[in-house]
C-alpha positions as CSV (number, residue, x, y, z in Angstrom):
1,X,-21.8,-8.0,48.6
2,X,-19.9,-5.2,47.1
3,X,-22.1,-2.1,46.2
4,X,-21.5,-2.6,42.6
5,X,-22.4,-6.4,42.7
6,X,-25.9,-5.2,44.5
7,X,-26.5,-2.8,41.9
8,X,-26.1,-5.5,38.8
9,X,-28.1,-7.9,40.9
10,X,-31.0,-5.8,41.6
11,X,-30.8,-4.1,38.0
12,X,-30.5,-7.8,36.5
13,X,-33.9,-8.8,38.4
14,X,-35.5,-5.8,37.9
15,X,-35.0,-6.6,34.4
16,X,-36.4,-10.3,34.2
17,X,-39.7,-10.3,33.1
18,X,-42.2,-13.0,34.5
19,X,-44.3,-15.1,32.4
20,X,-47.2,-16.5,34.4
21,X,-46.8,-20.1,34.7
22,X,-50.0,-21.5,33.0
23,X,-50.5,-19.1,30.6
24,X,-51.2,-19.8,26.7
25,X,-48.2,-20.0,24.6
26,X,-49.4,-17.4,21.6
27,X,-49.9,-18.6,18.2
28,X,-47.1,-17.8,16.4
29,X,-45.6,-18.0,13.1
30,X,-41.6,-18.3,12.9
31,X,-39.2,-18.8,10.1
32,X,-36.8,-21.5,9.7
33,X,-33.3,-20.0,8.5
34,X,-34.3,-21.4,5.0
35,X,-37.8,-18.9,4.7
36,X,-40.2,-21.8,5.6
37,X,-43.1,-21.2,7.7
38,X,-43.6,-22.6,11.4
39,X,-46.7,-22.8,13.6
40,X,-45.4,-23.4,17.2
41,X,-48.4,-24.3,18.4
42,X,-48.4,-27.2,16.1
43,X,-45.2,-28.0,17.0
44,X,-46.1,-28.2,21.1
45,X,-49.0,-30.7,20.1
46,X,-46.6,-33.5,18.9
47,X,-44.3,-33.3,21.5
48,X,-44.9,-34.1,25.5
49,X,-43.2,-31.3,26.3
50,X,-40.9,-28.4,24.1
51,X,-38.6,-26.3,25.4
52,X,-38.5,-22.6,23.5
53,X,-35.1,-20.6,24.1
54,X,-34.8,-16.9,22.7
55,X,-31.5,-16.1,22.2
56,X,-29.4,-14.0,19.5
57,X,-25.9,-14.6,18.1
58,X,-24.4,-11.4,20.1
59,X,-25.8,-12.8,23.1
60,X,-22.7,-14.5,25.2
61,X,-24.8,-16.3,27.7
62,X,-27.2,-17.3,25.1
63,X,-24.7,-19.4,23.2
64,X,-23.4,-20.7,26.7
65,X,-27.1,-21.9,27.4
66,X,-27.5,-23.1,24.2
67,X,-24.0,-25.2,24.1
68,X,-25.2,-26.7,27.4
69,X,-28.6,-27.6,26.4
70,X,-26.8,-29.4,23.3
71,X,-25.2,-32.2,26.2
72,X,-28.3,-33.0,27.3
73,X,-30.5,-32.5,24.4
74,X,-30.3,-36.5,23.6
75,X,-31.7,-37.8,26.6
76,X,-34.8,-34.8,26.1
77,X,-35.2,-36.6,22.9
78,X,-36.0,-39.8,24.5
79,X,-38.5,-38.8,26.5
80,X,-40.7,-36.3,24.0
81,X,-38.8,-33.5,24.6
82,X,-38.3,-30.6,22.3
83,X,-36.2,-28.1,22.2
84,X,-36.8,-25.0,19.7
85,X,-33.8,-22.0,19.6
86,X,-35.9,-19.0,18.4
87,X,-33.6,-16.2,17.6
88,X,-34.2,-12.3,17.5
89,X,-31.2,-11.4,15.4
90,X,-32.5,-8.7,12.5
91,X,-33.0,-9.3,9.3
92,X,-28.8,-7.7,8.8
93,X,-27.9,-10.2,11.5
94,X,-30.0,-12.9,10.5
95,X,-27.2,-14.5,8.4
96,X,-24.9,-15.2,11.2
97,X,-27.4,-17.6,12.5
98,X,-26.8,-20.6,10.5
99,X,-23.4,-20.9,10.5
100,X,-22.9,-20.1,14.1
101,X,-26.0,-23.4,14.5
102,X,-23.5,-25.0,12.3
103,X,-20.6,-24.5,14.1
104,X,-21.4,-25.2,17.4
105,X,-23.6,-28.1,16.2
106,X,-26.8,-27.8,17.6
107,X,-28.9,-30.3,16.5
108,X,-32.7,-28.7,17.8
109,X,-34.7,-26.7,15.5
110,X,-34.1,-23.1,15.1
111,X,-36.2,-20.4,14.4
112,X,-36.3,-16.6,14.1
113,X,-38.4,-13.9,14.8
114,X,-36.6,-11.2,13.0
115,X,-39.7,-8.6,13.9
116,X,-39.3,-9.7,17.6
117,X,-43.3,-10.6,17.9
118,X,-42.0,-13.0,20.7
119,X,-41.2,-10.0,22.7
120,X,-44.2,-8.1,22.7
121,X,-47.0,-11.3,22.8
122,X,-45.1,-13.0,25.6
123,X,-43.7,-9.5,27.4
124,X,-40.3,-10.3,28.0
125,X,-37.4,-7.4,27.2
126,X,-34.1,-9.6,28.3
127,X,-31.9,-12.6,26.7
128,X,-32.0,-15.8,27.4
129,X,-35.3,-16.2,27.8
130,X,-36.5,-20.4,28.4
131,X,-40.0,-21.2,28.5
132,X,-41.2,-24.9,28.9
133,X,-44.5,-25.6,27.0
134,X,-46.6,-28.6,27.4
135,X,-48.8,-30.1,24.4
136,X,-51.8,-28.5,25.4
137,X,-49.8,-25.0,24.4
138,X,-49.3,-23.7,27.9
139,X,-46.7,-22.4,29.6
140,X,-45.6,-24.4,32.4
141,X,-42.2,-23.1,33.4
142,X,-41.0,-19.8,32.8
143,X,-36.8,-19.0,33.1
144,X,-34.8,-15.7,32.4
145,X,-31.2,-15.3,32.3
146,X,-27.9,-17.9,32.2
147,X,-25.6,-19.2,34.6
148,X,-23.7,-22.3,34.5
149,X,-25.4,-24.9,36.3
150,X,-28.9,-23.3,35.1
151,X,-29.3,-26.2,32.1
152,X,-29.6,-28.8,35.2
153,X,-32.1,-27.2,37.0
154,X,-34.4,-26.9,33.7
155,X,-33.4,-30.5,33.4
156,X,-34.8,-31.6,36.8
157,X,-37.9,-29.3,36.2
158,X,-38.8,-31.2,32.6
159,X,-38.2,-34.6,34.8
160,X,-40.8,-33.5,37.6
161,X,-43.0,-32.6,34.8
162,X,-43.0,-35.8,33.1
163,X,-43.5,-37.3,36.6
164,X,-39.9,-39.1,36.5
């Protein structure tokens, strides 16, 4: 491993953050991109499980994660599976959102959290960020970062969850 390979690595892990793995999702309030109020916690309760991604439309491997969600997204579906794209864009980059949602057709619910209140509750500073909430409202499975490939790991994870 070159020096400067070692360097990103380590400076990429020291910059995960690690959500405990059982720990309360916290009650939050998003937006949908047409101003209407969201209370997560009432959207984990109707689902078996919901996946939350944080991503923002500058964010390269957040759209990458995102697309490759999307291919599997259907199946999720099936088996009460959720999956909410929160994203931290400001409000002056906040109307990028929708069309980019549009464009790349993503058919999951997506929020924002313009004042970044995801960031500080849950403690995480880096982009993507996937968390896996069961119904209860806990965290069960915690994931920072994107690389190819990462979409069928979550998959498997959400499977050994629902005990398939």
């Amino acid at each position: 491993m070159s020096k400067y390979n070692f360097v990103f690595a380590l400076i990429t892990f020291l910059g995960m953050s690690f959500v405990p793995v059982d720990k309360k999702f916290p009650n939050l309030n998003l937006k949908t991109l047409e101003g209407k109020s969201v209370e997560l916690n009432k959207s984990f309760a109707k689902n078996k499980l919901t996946v939350v991604s944080y991503w923002a439309t500058w964010c390269s491997p957040c759209k990458k994660e995102l697309d490759a969600v999307k291919n599997l997204y259907d199946g999720w579906k099936k088996d009460g599976i959720e999956v909410i794209a929160v994203t931290i864009d400001n409000a002056q980059q906040l109307n990028k959102v929708k069309p980019l949602a549009n464009q790349k057709k993503w058919s999951y619910i997506v929020l924002s959290d313009v004042n970044s209140e995801s960031l500080r509750l849950l403690n995480f500073q880096t982009i993507p960020q996937t968390f896996v909430v069961n119904n209860m409202g806990e965290i069960v499975y915690s994931h920072s970062g994107y690389t190819p490939g990462d979409e069928f790991e979550l998959d498997k994870k959400l499977k050994s969850l629902l005990g398939k």
